[in-house]
C-alpha positions in Angstrom: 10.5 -24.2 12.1 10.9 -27.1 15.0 13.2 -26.1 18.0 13.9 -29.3 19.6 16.4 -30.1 22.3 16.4 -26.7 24.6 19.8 -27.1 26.8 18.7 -26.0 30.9 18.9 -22.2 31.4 22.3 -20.8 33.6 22.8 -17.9 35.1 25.6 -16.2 33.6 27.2 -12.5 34.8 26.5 -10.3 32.5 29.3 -8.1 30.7 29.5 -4.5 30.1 32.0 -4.9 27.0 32.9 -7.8 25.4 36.8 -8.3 24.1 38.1 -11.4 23.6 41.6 -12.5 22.0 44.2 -14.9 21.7 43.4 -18.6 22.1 40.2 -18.8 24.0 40.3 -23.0 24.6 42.5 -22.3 27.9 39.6 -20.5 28.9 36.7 -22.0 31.0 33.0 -21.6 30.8 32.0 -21.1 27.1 35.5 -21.7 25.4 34.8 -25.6 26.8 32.5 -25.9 24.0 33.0 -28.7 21.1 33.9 -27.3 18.4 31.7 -27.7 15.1 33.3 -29.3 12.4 31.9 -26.7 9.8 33.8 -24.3 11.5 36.3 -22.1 9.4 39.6 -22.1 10.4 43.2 -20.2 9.9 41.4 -17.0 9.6 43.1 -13.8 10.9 42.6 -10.2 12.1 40.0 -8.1 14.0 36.4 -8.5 13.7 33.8 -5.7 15.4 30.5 -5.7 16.4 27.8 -3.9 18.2 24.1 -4.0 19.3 22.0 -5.8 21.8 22.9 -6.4 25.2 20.7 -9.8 25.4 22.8 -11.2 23.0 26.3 -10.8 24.8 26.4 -13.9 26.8 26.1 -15.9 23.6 28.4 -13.8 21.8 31.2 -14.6 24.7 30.3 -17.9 24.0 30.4 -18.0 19.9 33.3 -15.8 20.1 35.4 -18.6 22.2 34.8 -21.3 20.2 35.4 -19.2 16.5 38.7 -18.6 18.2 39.6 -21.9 19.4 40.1 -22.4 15.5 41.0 -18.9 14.8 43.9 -18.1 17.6 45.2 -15.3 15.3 41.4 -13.3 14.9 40.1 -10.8 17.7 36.1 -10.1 18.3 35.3 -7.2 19.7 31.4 -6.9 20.5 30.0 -3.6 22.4 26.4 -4.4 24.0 25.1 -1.1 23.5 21.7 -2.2 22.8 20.3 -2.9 19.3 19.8 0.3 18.3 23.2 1.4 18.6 24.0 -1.7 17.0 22.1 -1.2 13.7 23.0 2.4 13.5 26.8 1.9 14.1 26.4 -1.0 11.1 24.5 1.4 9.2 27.4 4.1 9.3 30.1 1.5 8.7 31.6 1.8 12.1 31.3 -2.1 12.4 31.3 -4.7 10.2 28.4 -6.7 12.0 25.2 -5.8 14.4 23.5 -8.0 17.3 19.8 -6.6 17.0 16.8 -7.5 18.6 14.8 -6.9 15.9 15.3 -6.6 11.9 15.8 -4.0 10.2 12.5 -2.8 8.5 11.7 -2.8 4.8 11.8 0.9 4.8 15.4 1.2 6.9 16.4 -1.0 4.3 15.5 0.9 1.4 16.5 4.2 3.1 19.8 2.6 4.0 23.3 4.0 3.9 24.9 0.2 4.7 28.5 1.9 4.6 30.3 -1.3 5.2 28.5 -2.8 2.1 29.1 -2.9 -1.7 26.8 -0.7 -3.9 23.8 -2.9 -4.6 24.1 -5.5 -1.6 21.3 -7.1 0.3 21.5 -7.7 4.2 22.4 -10.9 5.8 19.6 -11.4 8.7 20.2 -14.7 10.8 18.0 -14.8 14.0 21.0 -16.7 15.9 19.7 -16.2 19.2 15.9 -17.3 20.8 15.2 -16.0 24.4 12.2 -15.1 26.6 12.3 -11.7 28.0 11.4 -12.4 31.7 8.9 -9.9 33.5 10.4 -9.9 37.0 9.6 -7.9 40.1 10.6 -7.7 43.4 7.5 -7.8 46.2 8.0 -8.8 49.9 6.4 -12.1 50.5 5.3 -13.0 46.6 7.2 -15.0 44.5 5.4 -15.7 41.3 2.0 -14.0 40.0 -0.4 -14.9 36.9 -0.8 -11.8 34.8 -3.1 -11.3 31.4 -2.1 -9.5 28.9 -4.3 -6.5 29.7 -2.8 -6.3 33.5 0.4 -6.1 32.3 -0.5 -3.2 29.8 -1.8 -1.3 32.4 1.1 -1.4 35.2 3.9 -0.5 32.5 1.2 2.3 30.7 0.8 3.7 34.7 -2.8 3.2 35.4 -2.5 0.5 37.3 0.0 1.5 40.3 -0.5 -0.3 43.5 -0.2 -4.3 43.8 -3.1 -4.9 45.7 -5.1 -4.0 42.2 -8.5 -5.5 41.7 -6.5 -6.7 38.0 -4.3 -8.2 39.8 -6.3 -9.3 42.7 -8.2 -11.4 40.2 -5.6 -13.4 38.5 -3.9 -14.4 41.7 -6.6 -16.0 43.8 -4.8 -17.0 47.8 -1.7 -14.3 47.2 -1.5 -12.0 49.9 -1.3 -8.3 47.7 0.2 -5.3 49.5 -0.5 -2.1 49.0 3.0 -1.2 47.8 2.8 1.1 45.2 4.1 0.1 41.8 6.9 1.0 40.0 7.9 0.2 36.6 11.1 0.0 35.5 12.1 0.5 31.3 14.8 0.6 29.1 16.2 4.4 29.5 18.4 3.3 25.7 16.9 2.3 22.8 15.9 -1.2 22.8 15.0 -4.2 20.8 14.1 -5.8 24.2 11.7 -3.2 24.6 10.2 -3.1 21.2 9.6 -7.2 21.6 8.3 -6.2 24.7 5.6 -3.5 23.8 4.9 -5.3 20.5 3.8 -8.4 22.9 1.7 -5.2 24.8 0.4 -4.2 21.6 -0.7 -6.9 19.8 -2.8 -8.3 23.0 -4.0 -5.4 24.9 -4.5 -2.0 22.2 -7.1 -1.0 24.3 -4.6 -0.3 26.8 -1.2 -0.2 25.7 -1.7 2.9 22.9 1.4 3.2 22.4 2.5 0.6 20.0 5.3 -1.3 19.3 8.1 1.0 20.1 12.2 0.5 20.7 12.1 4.0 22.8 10.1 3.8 26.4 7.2 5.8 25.4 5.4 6.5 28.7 6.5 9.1 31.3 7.0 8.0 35.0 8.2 4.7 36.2 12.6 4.6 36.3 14.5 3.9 33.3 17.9 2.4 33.2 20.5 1.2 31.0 20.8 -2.2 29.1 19.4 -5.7 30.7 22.0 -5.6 33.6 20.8 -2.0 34.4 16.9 -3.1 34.8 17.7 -6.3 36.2 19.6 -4.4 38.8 16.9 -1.3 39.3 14.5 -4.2 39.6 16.5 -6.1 42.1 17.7 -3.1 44.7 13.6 -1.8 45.0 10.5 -3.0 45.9 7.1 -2.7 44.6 9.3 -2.6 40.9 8.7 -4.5 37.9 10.4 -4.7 34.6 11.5 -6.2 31.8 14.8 -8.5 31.1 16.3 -11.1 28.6 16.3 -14.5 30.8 19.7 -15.1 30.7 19.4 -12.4 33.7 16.6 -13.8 35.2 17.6 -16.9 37.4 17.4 -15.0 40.7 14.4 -13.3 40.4 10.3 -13.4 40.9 8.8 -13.7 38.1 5.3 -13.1 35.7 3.6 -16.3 34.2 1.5 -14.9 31.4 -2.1 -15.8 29.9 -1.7 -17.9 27.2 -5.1 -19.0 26.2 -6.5 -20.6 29.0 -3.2 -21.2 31.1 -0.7 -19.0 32.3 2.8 -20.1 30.9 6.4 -19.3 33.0 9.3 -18.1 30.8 11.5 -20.6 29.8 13.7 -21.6 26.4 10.9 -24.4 25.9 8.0 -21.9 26.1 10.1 -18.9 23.4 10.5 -22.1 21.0 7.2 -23.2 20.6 6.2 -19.7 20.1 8.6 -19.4 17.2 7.4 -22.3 15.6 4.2 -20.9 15.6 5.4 -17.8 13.9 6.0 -17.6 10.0 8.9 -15.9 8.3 8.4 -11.7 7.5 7.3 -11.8 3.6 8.7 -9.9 0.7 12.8 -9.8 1.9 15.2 -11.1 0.3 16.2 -14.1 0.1 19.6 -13.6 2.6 17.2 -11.7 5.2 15.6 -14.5 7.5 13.6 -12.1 9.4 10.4 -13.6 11.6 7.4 -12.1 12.2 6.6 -12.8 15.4 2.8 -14.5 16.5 2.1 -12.5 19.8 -1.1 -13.9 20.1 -0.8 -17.7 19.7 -2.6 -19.7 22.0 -0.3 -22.6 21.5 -0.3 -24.9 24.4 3.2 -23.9 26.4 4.1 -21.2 24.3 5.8 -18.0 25.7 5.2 -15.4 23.2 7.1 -12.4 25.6 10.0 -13.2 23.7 12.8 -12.1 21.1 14.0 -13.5 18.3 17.9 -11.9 18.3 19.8 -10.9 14.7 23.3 -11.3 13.6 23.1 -8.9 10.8 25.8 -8.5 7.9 26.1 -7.4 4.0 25.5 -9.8 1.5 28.6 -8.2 -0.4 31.1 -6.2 2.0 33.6 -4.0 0.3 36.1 -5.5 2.4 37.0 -8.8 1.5 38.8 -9.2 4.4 35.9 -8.2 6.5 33.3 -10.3 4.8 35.6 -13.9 5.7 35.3 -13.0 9.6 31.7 -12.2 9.5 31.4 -15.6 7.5 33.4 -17.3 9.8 31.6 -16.1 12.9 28.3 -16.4 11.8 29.1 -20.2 10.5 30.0 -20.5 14.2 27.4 -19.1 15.9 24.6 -21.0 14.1 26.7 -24.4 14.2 25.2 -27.2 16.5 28.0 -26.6 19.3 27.4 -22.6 19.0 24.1 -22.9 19.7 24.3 -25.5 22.4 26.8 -23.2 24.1 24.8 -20.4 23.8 21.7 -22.5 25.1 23.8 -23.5 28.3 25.2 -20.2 29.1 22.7 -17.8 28.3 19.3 -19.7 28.4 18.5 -19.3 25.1 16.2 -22.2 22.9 18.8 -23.6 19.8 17.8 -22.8 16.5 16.4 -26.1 15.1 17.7 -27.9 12.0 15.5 -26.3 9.4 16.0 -22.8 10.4 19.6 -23.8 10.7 19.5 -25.0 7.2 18.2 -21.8 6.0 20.7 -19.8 7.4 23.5 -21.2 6.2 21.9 -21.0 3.0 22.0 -17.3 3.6 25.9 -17.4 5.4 26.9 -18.7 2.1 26.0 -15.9 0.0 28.4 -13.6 1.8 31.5 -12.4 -0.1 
């Protein structure tokens, strides 16, 4: 999979619900989008979501533009972090989930999918590339190269002041205070996070034990709620570090991390070429475009702290009704103009022409 054009990342305020109605063209900001011209149109009624909070800006932005051809549908979304998201779709409660991971081969087996017809498969579409951003706030340093191992350490809590020898060794000429550490996690549970620790994981065992986890396994540190909820614990300390989808980013110091021999910033450039490094999860069906990953690529430029967000359906809903909105809104959001909308207000790398081709494969199938 080739991501090409990556659109410049914005900084966009982050929401704490998203509802969205009427005819969003006279709006500004994402409802400006073009409008793709496989878009479905004349559809009506109320469609609901859930799940991850990095996903929301985008969502705002898909959601105009599926209504500027669809005055007469409403999209309600609720951020409430991935987990949420998968178990509200799991209990039927919605009829579509924003995740930040997919669903496992066991969740799938173990189901209920309420909103589903006997016998369905799940609809996976990774609609939405981002780098989660390591950002701290330290009098007097603005940027600092951190391995893999380093990292591990400061979020596991045995590394805890920033004058570190760890850290000391990485950052040659930075003046290091002694300001004691303080991490900052996901208090819900998290795709973030699991992307997050699965980077830890997969590049420092030795020192992150804990796995790749969507609950903050480690005691200490402060937690908070959703990305706007670290990004603000972050911002109003010092001597805090934590972890954020970039779209939140723009404002803040930030971690470049061994790659290899280099040490690569986060940027929608860096998250795409490590998803084209990164093969698709084996053994799914053929609707469920879930990616594994490659943590450890040593791809020149490539930014492997990073998520590859779901929009995750039924392959057969028992609501026809419901299963022409999800279509719908999926069609949109991994059109050419939904992803470039979502690229310029969010950050986020556009899914390239291949991947797009599979997906819509996979959109197809829903009824």
């Amino acid at each position: 999979m080739k991501i090409s054009r990556i659109a410049q990342l914005g900084a966009v305020a982050a929401i704490a619900a998203l509802t969205l109605a009427g005819c969003a063209s006279n709006e500004g900001g994402a409802g400006a989008a073009p409008v793709s011209s496989d878009a479905p149109a004349g559809l009506s009624g109320t469609l609901t979501g859930s799940g991850a909070t990095s996903q929301q800006v985008a969502i705002q932005s898909w959601t105009a533009e599926f209504q500027t051809t669809n005055p007469d549908v409403t999209v309600n979304y609720d951020p409430a972090g991935s987990g949420t998201g998968r178990e509200s779709f799991g209990s039927g409660a919605v009829a579509f989930a924003g995740s930040d991971r997919a669903f496992k081969a066991d969740e799938i087996s173990a189901g209920p999918f309420d909103a589903c017809a006997a016998g369905s498969d799940l609809v996976e579409i990774p609609a939405y590339v981002s780098p989660i951003a390591i950002v701290f706030t330290l009098d007097g340093v603005d940027s600092l190269d951190l391995d893999a191992a380093t990292l591990a350490g400061i979020f596991a809590g045995t590394i805890t002041t920033w004058n570190d020898p760890a850290i000391a060794a990485t950052n040659s000429g930075v003046t290091l205070p002694s300001t004691a550490i303080t991490p900052v996690h996901r208090s819900d549970k998290s795709g973030t996070t699991a992307n997050f620790t699965d980077y830890l994981s997969a590049n420092a065992e030795t020192v992150w034990t804990y796995g790749s986890v969507e609950e903050w396994p480690v005691q200490g540190g402060e937690a908070a709620q959703g990305t706007s909820g670290v990004a603000n614990a972050v911002k109003g300390g010092q001597g805090t570090i934590g972890y954020i989808d970039s779209s939140q980013a723009a404002d803040f110091s930030a971690v470049s991390v061994k790659v290899g021999d280099e040490f690569v910033a986060h940027s929608p450039e860096g998250a795409a070429t490590a998803l084209d490094a990164s093969p698709f999860d084996e053994g799914r069906a053929d609707t469920d475009l879930a990616i594994k990953i490659d943590r450890t690529t040593t791809e020149a430029g490539a930014y492997p702290v990073m998520l590859v967000s779901y929009l995750i359906g039924c392959a057969e809903y028992k609501d026809a009704a419901a299963a022409e909105l999800v279509k719908g809104f999926f069609t949109t959001a991994i059109s050419e103009s939904g992803q470039e909308s979502a690229a310029s207000n969010a950050g986020s790398a556009p899914i390239s022409d291949s991947l797009r081709e599979k997906a819509t494969t996979a959109i197809d199938a829903i009824k």
